[in-house]
C-alpha positions, 0 to 999 in steps of 0.5 A: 594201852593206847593212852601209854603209845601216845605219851611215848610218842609225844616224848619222842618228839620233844627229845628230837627237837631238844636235840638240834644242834645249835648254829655254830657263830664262826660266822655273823649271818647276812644283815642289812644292819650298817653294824654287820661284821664279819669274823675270820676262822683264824680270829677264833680261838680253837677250845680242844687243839688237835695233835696234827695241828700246826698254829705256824704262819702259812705266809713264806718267809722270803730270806729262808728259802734257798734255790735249788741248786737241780731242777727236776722234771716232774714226767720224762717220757720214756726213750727207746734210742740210745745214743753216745757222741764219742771224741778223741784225740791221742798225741804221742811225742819223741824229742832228742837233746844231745842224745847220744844212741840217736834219733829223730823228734817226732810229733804224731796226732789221732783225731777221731769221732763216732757215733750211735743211735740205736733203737730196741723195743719189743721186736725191732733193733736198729742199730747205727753207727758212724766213724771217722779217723785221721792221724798224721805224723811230723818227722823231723827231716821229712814232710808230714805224712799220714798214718790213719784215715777212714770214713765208717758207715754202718746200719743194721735193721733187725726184726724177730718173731717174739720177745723171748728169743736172741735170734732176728731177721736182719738187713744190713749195709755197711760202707767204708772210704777214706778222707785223703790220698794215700801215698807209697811213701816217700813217692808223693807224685803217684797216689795209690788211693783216694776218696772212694777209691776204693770205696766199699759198700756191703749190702745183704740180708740174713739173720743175727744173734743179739743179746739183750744188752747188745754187746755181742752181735754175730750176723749171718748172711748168705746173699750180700752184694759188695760194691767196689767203687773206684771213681778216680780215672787214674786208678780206674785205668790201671784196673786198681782194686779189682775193677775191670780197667776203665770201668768205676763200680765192680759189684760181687755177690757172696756169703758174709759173716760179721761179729761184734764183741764188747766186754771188760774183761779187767777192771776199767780194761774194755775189749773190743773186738769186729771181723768181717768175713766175706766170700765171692760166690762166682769169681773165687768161692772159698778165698775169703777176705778178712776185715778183722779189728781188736781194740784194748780201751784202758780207761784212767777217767771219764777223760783220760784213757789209753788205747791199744789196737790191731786191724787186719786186712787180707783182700784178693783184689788189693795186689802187691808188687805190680811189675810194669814195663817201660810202655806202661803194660802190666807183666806181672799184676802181684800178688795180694797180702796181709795188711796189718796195722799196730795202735798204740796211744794214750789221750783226751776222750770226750763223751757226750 
């Protein structure tokens, strides 16, 4: 038996050495010899070609390839501000030649510009916008007279408690003036306004309703401070816009509510729409003023759109029909009213 174990064991080994596999020759090994060569894989001829092989010359050929006509970015960070630079010039023109019914040629002209940096993520919205718009008219037979003309600033920091719900802690502050003087037309002498005067600041807190796209934002506020600025000597002295005569800052303190809607409500029909409600708690709770905007954006392209508009505006500091007697005293300060304004234009608008 033993004799049987140490015959297999002896023909075990002789098999595992038979076995070996043999050095592949890809390769000449290391000589000092002056005949050492060396011999490239791509010299040697494969015997078994497998199917994903590709026998192509790896080296580029020069006058096939073609530049790319985009780059791409291999990573962009992602961003939580959203942004849009808006510029736009409407144009309207009336000319006569021989015509009978009548008329007078006129030229009007639109300018304006805004823009926003809003930032969302997670529990924080800031909103920011900036407006600016001056429009003047050239009539023939008159001088130049202006029909448009504002300076809006407006921020808004909101904060809620969870992801889930539409509703946030907000402080918000808005800011409104005009570029130019401002004439009871056809007097040129006496201006009834001026770069801030007035000027309005609306600062306060409270809580809004958001929705996630941002497109409806109703804010409510039971504490904000509105700031009349009349910092033109002139206007102070006649205690214009409801400052105490001499004096250049009235501060009020009320309950504001502001809403902000944009939806298409047609195919490339937008509807945009602001109003501001704001009531004095000391001097006369209950009169409310109104800062109401609707705007109708019919847009042909990415360039070309029409605008259709309204802005009404009801102030109890701003009077009508001042009654004044020949020693410059007051006897009737007036009574306030109804401001309402009527757009109508199509232009160039320019998106970046």
């Amino acid at each position: 038996m033993r004799i049987f174990c140490l015959l297999i064991l002896l023909l075990t080994v002789s098999f595992s050495a038979s076995a070996q596999i043999s050095r592949l020759k890809v390769f000449e090994p290391d000589s000092v010899n002056n005949g050492f060569k060396i011999v490239r894989i791509k010299d040697v001829k494969l015997k078994y070609l497998p199917r994903s092989a590709k026998l192509t010359d790896p080296r580029a050929v020069l006058n096939r390839v073609k530049p790319l006509s985009k780059w791409y970015k291999r990573f962009v960070p992602t961003s939580f501000w959203k942004k849009e630079n808006q510029f736009g010039l409407n144009i309207n023109e009336v000319s006569f030649v021989n015509w009978n019914a009548g008329g007078d040629n006129s030229v009007s002209a639109l300018a304006s510009a805004r823009f926003t940096r809003n930032y969302k993520f997670r529990y924080l919205n800031w909103e920011n916008e900036a407006t600016f718009r001056y429009g003047m008219n050239a009539q023939e037979g008159r001088k130049l007279r202006k029909t448009d003309d504002q300076i809006k600033l407006a921020s808004t920091i909101s904060f809620r408690k969870d992801t889930i719900t539409n509703w946030y802690y907000s402080v918000k502050a808005t800011f409104n003036t005009q570029f130019s003087n401002g004439f009871s037309y056809p007097n040129r002498v006496n201006p009834i306004s001026r770069f801030m005067s007035p000027g309005y600041l609306f600062a306060g807190m409270g809580t809004s309703y958001i929705t996630p796209d941002n497109k409806f934002n109703l804010y409510i506020s039971p504490a904000t401070m509105k700031s009349t600025f009349v910092l033109d000597d002139m206007l102070s002295s006649q205690g214009a816009f409801g400052v105490d005569k001499g004096e250049k800052v009235f501060l009020e303190l009320g309950f504001s509510i502001t809403n902000s809607l944009e939806k298409e409500i047609l195919k490339n029909v937008i509807l945009k729409h602001t109003i501001s409600l704001y009531t004095d708690y000391v001097r006369s709770f209950g009169n409310i003023d109104v800062n109401w905007e609707t705007n109708f954006n019919l847009k042909v392209n990415d360039h070309i759109n029409a605008n259709i508009g309204t802005h009404l505006i009801f102030d109890d500091d701003i009077k009508f029909d001042e009654v004044v007697d020949a020693d410059g005293n007051i006897i009737d300060p007036g009574i306030s009213r109804i401001q309402f304004k009527q757009l109508l234009g199509l232009g160039l608008i320019y998106n970046f």
